[in-house]
N, C-alpha and C positions, 0 to 999 in steps of 0.2 A: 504494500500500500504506500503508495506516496505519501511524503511529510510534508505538509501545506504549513506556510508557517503564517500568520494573519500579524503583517505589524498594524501598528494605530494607522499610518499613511496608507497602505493599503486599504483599509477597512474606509477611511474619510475618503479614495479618492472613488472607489466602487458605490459608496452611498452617494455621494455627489451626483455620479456618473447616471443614478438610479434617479435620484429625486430632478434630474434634468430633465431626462428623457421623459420622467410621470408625469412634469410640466408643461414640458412642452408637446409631448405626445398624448395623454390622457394615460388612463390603465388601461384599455385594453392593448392599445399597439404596443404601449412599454410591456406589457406580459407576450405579447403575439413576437417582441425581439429577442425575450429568453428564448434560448433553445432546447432547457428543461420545465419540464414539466412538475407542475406544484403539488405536492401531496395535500391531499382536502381528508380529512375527516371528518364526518359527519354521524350524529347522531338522532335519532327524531323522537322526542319527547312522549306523543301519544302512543305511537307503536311500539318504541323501546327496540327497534331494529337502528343497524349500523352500518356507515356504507365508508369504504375505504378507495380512494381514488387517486389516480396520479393527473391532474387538468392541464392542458395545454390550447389553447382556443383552436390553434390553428392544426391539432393531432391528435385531437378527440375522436376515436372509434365507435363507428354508430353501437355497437352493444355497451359502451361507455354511458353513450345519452340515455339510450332505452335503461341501465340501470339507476342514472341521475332520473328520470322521468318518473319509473316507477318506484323511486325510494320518495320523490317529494310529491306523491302521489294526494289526491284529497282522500286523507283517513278516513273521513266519515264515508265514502260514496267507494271508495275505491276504483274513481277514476281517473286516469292518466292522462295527461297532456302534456306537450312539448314545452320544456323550460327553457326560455332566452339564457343562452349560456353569457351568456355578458354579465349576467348576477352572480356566475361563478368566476367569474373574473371580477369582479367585486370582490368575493371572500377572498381569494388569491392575494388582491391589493393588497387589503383590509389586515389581511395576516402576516404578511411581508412588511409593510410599515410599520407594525406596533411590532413587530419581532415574535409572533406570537408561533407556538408549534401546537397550540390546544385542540380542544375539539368544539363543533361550531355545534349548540344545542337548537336544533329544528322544531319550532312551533308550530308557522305553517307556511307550505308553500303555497302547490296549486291548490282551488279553492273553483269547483264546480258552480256554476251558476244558483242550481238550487240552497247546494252547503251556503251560498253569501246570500243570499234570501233570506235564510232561516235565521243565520248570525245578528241579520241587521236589525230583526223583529227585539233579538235582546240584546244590543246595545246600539248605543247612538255613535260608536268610534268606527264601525265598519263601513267601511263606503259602498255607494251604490255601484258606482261603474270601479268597483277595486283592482287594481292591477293583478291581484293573486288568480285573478278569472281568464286571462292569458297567459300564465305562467313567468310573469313577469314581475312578480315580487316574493319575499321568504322574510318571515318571522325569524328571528335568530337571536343568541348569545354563542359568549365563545368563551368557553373554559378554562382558559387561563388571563383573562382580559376582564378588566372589569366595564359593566356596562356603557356606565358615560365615557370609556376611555373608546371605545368600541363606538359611540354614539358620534366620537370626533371627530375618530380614523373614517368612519365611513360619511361624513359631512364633509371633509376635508376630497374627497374625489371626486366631489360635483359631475356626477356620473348618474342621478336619477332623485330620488324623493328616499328620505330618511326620518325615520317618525320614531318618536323616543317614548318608549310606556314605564313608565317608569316604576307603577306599583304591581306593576307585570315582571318588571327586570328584564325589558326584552329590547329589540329594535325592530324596525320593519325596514328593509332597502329594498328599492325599486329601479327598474331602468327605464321611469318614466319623466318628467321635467324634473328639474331640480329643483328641488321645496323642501322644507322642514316644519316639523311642527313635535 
């Protein structure tokens, strides 16, 4: 095995080089210029199932997505739809910034027309036209990150709509405008 040796200059000029290119390119093309691929793990809170992944946007194998698709499936219906892989390029960022190697705890992803029907009747915080009904949003924490630090990292990528629940302990990212609340 090779001996990598990580001085401080190395470490400052590779962050640099990173936080440039996040800049100036956004997060998905700075992820789409690595040419490794991120380990995701995931875990989903209602099912208590766990999916292990290595994401690449641009080397994602379709039995890849179809396992993404049907791990963040709607629990309650058990129906699958296509997830914007752009929100896993969001967790990717999100976890690469904060340094974080945890695991991302799954509230909810996709979310059936009828499941956000039923939601809305009891409470007033689900939206009518919710992003999680084209698979374009996910309920999340992450395991080694504390929430509002998580609530930052993913505000700081101005990459979609990020909603902070706070007596949930959770966040919501989207890859729809950029908004907060």
């Amino acid at each position: 095995m090779p001996d990598y040796k990580l001085t401080r200059r190395s470490f400052l000029v590779t962050a640099a080089s990173f936080a440039t290119s996040f800049a100036l390119f956004g997060p998905t093309r700075t992820l789409a210029m690595t040419e490794n691929p991120h380990p995701l793990s995931l875990y989903h809170t209602h099912t208590g199932e766990c999916l292990e992944i290595d994401f690449h946007p641009s080397l994602c194998k379709p039995q890849t997505l179809d396992r993404i698709n049907h791990f963040l499936r709607d629990f309650r219906t058990g129906e699958v739809h296509a997830i914007d892989t752009n929100l896993l390029v969001m967790l990717c960022s999100i976890q690469q910034m904060g340094g974080s190697n945890g695991t991302y705890e799954i509230i909810s992803g996709y979310r059936s027309k009828a499941t956000n029907a039923k939601l809305r009747k009891s409470s007033s915080k689900v939206a009518k036209k919710s992003l999680h009904m084209s698979g374009r949003a996910i309920d999340i924490r992450l395991s080694d990150l504390k929430t509002t630090k998580l609530r930052n990292l993913a505000r700081s990528l101005k990459s979609g709509g990020v909603g902070y629940y706070i007596d949930s302990d959770f966040i919501h990212i989207d890859t729809g405008r950029v908004r907060t609340w």
